[in-house]
C-alpha positions in Angstrom: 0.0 0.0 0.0 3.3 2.4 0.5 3.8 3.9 3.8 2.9 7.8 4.1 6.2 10.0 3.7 7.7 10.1 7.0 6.9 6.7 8.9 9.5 5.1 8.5 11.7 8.2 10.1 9.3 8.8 13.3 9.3 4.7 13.6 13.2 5.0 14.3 12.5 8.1 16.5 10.1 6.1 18.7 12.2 2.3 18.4 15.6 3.9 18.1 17.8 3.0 14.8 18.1 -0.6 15.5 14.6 -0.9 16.1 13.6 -0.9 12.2 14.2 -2.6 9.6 13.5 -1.3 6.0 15.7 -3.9 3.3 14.1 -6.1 0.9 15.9 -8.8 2.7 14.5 -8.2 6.0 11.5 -7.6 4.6 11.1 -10.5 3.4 12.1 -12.9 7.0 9.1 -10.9 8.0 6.6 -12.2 5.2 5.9 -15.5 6.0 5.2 -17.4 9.2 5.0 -21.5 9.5 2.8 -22.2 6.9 4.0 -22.7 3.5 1.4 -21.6 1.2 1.2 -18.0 2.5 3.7 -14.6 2.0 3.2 -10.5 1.7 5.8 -8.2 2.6 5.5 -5.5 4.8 6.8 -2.2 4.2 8.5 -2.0 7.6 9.3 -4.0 10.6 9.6 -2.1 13.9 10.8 -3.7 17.3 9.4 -2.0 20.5 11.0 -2.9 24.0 8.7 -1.2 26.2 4.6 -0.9 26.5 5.1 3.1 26.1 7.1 2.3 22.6 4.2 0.4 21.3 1.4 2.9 22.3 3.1 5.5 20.4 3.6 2.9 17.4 -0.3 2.5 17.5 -1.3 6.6 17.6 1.4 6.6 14.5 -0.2 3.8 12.9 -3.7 4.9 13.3 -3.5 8.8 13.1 -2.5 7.8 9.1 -4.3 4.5 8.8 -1.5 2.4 8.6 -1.7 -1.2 8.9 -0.1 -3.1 11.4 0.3 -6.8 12.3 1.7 -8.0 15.4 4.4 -10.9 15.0 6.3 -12.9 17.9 8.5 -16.0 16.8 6.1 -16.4 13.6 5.8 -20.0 14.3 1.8 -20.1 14.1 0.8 -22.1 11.4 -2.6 -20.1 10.0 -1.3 -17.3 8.3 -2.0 -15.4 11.6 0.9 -13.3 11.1 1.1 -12.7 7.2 0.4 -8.9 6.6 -1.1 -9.1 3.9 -1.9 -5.6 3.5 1.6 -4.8 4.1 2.3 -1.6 6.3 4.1 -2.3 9.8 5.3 -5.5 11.4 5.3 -4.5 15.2 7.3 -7.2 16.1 7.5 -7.9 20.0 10.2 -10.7 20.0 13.0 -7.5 22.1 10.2 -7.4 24.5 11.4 -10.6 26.6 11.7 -10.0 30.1 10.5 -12.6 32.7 9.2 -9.7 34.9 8.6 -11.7 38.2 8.0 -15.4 39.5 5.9 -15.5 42.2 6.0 -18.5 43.8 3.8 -18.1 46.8 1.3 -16.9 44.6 1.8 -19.5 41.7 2.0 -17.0 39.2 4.3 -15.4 36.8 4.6 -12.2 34.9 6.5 -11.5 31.4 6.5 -9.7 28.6 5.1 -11.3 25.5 8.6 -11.8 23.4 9.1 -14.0 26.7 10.2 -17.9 24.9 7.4 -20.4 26.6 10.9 -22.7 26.7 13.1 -20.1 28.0 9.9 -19.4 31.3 10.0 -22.9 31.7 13.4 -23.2 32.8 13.5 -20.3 35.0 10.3 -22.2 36.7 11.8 -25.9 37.1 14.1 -23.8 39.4 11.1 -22.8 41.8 10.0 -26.8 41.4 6.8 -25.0 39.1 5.7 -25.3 35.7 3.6 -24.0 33.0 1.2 -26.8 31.3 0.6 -25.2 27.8 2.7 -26.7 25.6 2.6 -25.7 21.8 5.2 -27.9 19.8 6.6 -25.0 18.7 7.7 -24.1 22.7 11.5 -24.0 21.9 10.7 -20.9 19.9 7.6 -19.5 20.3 6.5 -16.6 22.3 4.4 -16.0 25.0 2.3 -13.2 23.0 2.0 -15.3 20.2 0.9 -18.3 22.2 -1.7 -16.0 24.2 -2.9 -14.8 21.1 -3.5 -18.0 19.4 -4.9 -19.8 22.7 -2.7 -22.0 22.3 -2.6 -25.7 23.3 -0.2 -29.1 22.4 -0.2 -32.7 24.3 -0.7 -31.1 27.5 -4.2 -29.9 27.1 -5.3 -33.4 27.6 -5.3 -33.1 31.1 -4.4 -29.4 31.9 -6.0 -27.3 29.4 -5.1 -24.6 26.9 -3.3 -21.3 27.4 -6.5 -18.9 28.5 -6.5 -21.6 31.4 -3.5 -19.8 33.0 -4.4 -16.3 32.1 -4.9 -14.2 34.7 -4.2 -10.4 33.4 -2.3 -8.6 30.9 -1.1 -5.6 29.9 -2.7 -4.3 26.5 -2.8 -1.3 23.6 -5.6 -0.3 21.9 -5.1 0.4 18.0 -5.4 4.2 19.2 -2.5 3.9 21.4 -4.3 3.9 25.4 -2.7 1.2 27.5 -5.2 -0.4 29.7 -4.5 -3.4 32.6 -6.9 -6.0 32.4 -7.5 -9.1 34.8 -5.1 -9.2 37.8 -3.4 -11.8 40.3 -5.6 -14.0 40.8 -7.4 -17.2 40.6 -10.6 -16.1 41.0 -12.4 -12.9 38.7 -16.0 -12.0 37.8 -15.4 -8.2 37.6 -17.1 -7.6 34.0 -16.8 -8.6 31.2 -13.6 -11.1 30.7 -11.8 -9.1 28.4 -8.6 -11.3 29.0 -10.0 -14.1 28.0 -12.0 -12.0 24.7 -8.5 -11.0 23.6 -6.7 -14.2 24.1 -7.8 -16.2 20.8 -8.3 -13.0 18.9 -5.2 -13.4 16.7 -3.6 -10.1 17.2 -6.7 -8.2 15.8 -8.8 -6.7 19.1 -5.3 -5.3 21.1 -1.5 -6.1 21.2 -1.0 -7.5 24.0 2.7 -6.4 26.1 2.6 -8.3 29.6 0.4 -11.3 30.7 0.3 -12.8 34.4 0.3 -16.4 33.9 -0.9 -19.2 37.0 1.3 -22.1 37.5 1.3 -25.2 39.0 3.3 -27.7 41.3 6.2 -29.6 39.4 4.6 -33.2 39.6 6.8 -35.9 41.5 6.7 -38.1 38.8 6.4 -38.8 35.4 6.0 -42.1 33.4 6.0 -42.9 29.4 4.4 -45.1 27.4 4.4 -46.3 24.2 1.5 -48.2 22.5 2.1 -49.4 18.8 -1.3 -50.7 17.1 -1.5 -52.4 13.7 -5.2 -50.6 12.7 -5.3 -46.9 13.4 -8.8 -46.5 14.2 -8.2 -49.2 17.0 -5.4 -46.9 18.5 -8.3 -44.0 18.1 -11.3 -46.2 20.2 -8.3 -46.9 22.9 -8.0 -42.8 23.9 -11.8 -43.3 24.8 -11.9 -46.5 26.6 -8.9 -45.2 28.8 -11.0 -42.3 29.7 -13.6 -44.7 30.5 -11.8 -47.1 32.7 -10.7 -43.4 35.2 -7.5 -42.9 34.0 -6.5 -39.2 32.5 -3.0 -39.2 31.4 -1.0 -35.8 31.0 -0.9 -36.7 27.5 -2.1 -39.0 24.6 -0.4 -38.7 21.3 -1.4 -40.2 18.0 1.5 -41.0 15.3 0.4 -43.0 12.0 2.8 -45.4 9.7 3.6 -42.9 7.6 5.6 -40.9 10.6 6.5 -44.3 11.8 8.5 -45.2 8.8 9.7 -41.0 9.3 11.1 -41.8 12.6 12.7 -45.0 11.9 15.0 -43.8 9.2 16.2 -40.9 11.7 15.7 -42.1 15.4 15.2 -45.8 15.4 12.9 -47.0 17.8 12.6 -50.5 16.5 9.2 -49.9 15.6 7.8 -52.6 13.2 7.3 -50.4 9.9 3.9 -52.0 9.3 2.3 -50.7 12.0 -0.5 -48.5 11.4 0.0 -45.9 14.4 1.4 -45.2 17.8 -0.1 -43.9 20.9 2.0 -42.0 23.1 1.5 -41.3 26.6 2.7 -39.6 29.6 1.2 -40.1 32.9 2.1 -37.6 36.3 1.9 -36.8 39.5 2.3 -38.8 42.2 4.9 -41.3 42.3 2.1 -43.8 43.6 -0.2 -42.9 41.6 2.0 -42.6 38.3 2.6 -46.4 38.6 -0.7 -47.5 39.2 -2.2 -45.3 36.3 0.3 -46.8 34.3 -0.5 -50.7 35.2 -4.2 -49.0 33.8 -3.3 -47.9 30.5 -0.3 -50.8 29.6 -3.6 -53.3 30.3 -6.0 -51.1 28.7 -4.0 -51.0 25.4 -3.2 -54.9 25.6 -7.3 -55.6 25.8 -7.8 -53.4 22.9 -5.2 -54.7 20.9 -1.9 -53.5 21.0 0.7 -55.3 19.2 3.5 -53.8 21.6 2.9 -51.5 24.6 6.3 -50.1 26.0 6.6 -48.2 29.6 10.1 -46.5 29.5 12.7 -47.6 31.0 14.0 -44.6 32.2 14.2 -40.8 31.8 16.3 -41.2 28.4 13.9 -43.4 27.3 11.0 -41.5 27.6 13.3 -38.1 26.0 13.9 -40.4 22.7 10.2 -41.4 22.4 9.2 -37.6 23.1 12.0 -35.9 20.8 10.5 -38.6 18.2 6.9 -37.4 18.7 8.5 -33.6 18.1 10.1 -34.8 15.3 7.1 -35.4 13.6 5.9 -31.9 12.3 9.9 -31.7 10.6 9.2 -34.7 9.1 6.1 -33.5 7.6 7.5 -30.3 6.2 10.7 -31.9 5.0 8.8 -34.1 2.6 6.7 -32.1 0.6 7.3 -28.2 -1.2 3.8 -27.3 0.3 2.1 -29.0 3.4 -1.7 -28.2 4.8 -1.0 -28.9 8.0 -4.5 -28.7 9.5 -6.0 -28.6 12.9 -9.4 -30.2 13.7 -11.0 -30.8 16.7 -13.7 -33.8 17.4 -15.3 -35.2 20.7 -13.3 -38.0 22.2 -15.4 -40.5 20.9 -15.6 -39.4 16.9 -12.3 -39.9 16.3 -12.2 -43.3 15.2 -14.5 -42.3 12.9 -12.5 -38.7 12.0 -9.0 -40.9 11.0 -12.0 -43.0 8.6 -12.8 -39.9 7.4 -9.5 -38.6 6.7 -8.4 -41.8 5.3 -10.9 -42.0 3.1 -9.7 -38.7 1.4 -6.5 -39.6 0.8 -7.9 -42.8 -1.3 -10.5 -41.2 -2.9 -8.0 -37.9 -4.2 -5.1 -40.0 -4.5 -2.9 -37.8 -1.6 -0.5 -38.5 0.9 -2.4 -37.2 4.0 -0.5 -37.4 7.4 -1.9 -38.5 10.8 -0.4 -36.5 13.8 -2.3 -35.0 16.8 -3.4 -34.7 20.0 -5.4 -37.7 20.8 -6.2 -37.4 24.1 -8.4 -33.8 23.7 -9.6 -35.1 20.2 -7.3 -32.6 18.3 -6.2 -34.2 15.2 -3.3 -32.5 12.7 -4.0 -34.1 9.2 -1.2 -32.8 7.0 -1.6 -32.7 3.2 2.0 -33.5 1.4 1.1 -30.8 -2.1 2.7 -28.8 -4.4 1.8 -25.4 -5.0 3.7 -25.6 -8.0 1.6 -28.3 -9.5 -1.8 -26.9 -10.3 -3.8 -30.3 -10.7 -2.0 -32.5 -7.9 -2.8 -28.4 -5.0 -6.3 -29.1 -6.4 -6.8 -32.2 -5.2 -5.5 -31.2 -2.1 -7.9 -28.4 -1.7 -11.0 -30.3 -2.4 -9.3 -33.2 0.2 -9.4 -30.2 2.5 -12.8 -29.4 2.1 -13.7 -33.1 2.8 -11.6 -33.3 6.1 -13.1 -29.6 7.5 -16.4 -30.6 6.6 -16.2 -34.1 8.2 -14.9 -32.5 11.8 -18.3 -30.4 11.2 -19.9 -33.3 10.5 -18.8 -35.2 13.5 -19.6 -32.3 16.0 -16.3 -30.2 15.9 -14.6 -27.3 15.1 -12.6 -26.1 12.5 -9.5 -25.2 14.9 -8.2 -26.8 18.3 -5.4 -24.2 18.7 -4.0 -22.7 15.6 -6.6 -20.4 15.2 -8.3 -19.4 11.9 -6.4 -16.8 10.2 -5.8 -16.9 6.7 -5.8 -20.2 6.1 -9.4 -21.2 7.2 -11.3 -17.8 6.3 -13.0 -19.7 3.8 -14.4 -21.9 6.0 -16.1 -20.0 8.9 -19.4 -19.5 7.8 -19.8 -23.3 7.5 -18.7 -23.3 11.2 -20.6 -20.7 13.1 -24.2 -19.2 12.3 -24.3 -15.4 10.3 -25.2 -14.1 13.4 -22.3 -15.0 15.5 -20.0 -13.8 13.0 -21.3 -10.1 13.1 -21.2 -10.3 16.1 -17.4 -10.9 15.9 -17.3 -7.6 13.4 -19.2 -5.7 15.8 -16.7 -7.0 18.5 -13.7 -5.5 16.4 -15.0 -2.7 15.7 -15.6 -1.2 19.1 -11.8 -2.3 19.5 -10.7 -1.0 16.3 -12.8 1.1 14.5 -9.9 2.1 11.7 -9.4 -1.7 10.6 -5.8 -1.6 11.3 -4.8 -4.3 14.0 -4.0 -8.0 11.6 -6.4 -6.6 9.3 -7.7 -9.4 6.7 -7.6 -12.0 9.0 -10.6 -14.5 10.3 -13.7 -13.9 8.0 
């Protein structure tokens, strides 16, 4: 759109030199985020390191309607971060102080360039931890993550980011700064505007601070590994554990495509025709931990498991986890373009969502992926495309279609924790009624009457 004559100049008088970047190299880092399907170029990226910085960004950006899309790590993987009508980048990754740990409260405060990883380690040393744990965690930011709500194998049994939220520190798009939520566990002041903003996707506020709750480091942890020769078997297991009392800290779902993956790099000596793998972690007491355990080894035997495998010990359980990681690489390393999609079902569709999804890949002749979160029903069926190849991106389109309306079908939603974005824009008014979705305009608008904040993004 060009910026207006000027910006670029008052941006370095608000961020400092360093603070903005301007050449066609840059400019282009800044285009893309973890998707690989998506990219527009800003016309400048700006770095703030303090709320005051950003406030002035924001009266810049809207006194001459300029654009502006709020970026962390750019790991998200829905176009959340593309700016795709160009203008600024306000990018918050400099903003990464871990403000205070409060143990006696159980809470912790941090900017939003914060690295959930980094947190994480400063917590172990106050025997704490914080649940939510996107797969991207060794990168992504605190911001990004709030923004997103997002989730990963620990939602199973401890929930998803807006869980943990307990204030923040927000801009408006006209620049005033404004304290929401506060300290503590308990809130029914108003409206929750915390929990409003988190999920928005960088388009109601940009968020500077949050106040997180924590938790107790459990006593113990225990891995398991469950290999199945029929995938929808491994899928009816999640349930019938659930059933029998049991709620592990996490339930994983690999198929034989990512078992063959993980072989060739990290052998496990995993038998290559097996369909799928269930992984699990169980925690918390030591006592408890080994009984839950006994629960799901006996649980998976009944309902057929070829192999079920508790790990032998703290290295053990790293390999099968850094394995499970691996999987996303995997996925991107095979194919120019990958849908990686994100659909949620009730526990007990998801046999019947992995039919689904199978059924896709036969009938449009596709490699489709099967990776996810089993435990919460949050599946991650990843197309293997190429952009580049107009008839072969087609089919993987229309396969798309399928799988979205199929989690519709079954009950679900379109996203688990990746969030809408560009990527599913298409989609939304097959998921929620026309009146919900003005509502969601009419929403934005009181936040953002100009249009400016992650403009082009959700409907």
């Amino acid at each position: 759109m060009g910026l207006p004559k000027g910006t670029t100049e008052r941006l370095r008088k608000i961020a400092g030199e360093k603070g903005v970047l301007t050449s066609p190299v840059d400019l282009l880092t800044y285009s893309y985020d973890g998707t690989t399907n998506w990219e527009a170029k800003p016309e400048v990226v700006v770095f703030p390191t303090t709320t005051d910085q950003v406030s002035e960004i924001m009266k810049l950006a809207t006194q001459d309607v300029i654009p502006v899309t709020v970026r962390g790590a750019g790991t998200n993987v829905s176009g959340g971060s593309i700016p795709v009508l160009g203008g600024i980048v306000l990018c918050t990754t400099r903003m990464n102080r871990i403000i205070a740990i409060n143990a006696a409260n159980f809470s912790a405060t941090a900017e939003v360039g914060v690295v959930l990883h980094d947190l994480n380690q400063e917590l172990v040393k106050h025997r704490l931890f914080f649940p939510p744990d996107p797969q991207s965690f060794l990168a992504a930011t605190l911001g990004g993550c709030v923004s997103e709500n997002a989730g990963g194998p620990y939602a199973v049994k401890y929930g998803v980011f807006k869980h943990y939220l307990l204030g923040m520190r927000t801009v408006l798009p006209s620049g005033t700064i404004i304290d929401l939520g506060g300290k503590t566990m308990k809130n029914v002041t108003g409206y929750d505007l915390p929990q409003l903003i988190c999920g928005s996707e960088g388009t109601l506020a940009v968020i500077t601070q949050v106040t997180l709750r924590l938790l107790p480091l459990p006593q113990a942890h225990q891995t398991v590994l469950a290999v199945f020769d029929n995938v929808v078997t491994a899928g009816e297991t999640v349930q019938r554990i659930f059933a029998s009392g049991i709620m592990p800290a996490k339930i994983e779902l690999m198929d034989n495509w990512l078992i063959q993956r993980i072989e060739e790099v990290t052998p496990l000596g995993l038998p290559l025709t097996a369909e799928a793998i269930l992984l699990f972690e169980l925690d918390g007491m030591s006592e408890a931990v080994k009984k839950e355990t006994e629960g799901v080894v006996d649980c998976c035997k009944k309902t057929g498991a070829i192999d079920v495998r508790p790990a032998r010990d703290a290295n053990e359980a790293e390999n099968f986890w850094t394995a499970r990681r691996a999987g996303f690489s995997a996925i991107f390393g095979n194919a120019p373009t990958v849908l990686a999609e994100d659909v949620t079902v009730p526990i007990n569709r998801i046999p019947e969502l992995i039919g689904r999804i199978r059924r896709c890949a036969r009938t449009y002749n596709l490699t489709i992926v099967i990776i996810g979160h089993a435990g919460d029903g949050n599946l991650h069926p990843a197309i293997l495309t190429n952009r580049k190849d107009p008839a072969h991106y087609a089919r993987a389109e229309k396969a798309l279609d399928d799988i979205f309306a199929a989690a519709l079908d079954l009950g679900g939603v379109l996203s688990g924790e990746h969030g809408i974005g560009l990527e599913k824009k298409r989609f939304l008014k097959q998921a929620l009624p026309a009146e919900a979705i003005e509502l969601l305009k009419e929403i934005k608008k009181v936040f953002d009457p100009k249009g400016i904040l992650n403009p082009g993004k959700i409907w």
